[in-house]
C-alpha positions in Angstrom: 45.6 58.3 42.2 45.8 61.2 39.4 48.9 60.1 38.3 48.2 56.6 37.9 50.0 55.4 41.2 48.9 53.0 43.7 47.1 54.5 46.8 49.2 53.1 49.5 47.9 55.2 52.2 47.7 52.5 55.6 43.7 53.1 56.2 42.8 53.6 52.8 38.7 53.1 51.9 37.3 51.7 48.8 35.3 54.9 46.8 32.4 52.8 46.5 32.0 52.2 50.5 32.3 56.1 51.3 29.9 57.2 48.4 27.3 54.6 49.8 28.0 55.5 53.4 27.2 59.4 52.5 24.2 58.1 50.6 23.1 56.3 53.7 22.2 60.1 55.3 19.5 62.0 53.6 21.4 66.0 54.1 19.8 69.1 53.4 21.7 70.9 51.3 23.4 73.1 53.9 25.2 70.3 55.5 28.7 69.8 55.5 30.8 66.7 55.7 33.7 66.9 57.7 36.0 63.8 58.0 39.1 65.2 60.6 41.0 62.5 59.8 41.5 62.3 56.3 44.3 60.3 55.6 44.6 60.0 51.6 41.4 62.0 51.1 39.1 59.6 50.2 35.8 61.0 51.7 36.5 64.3 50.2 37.0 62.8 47.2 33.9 61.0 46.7 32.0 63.8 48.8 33.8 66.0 45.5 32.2 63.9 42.9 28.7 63.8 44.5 28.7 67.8 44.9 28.6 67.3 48.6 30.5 70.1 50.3 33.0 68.3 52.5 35.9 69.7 55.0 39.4 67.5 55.0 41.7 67.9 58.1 44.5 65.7 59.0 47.6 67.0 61.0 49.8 64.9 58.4 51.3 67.2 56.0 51.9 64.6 53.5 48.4 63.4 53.8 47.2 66.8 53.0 49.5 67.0 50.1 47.9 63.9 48.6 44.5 64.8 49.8 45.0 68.2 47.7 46.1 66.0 44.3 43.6 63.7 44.6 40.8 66.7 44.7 42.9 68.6 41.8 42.0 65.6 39.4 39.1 65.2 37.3 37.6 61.5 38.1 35.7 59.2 36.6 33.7 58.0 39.8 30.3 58.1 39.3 
């Protein structure tokens, strides 16, 4: 996470899976990921990094709040 904390999130995905599952669909570039279930924001995050336009919804506040952090943050993913 940005501040250096552990994500602890209960369903939380390894980067490297999402970024290779999103590379597994060839999109035109007016797609748009939408994961409604976002949990700790991973597939927004990576979909972030790869310049994929990408919709988060999850009905847990808190989940949004880290979801919103996590996108806030400059990464290093490549």
């Amino acid at each position: 996470l940005p501040d250096g904390r552990e994500n602890d999130w209960p369903t939380v995905k390894p980067t490297d899976l999402m970024g290779w599952l999103l590379r597994l669909v060839e999109m035109p570039s007016d797609n748009l990921i939408l994961d409604p279930f976002a949990g700790s924001g991973t597939t927004a995050y990576v979909a972030q990094q790869m310049g994929l336009p990408c919709v988060a919804i999850d009905q847990s506040e808190e989940a949004c709040e880290l979801t919103k952090e996590r996108l806030s943050t400059p990464s290093l993913f490549s």
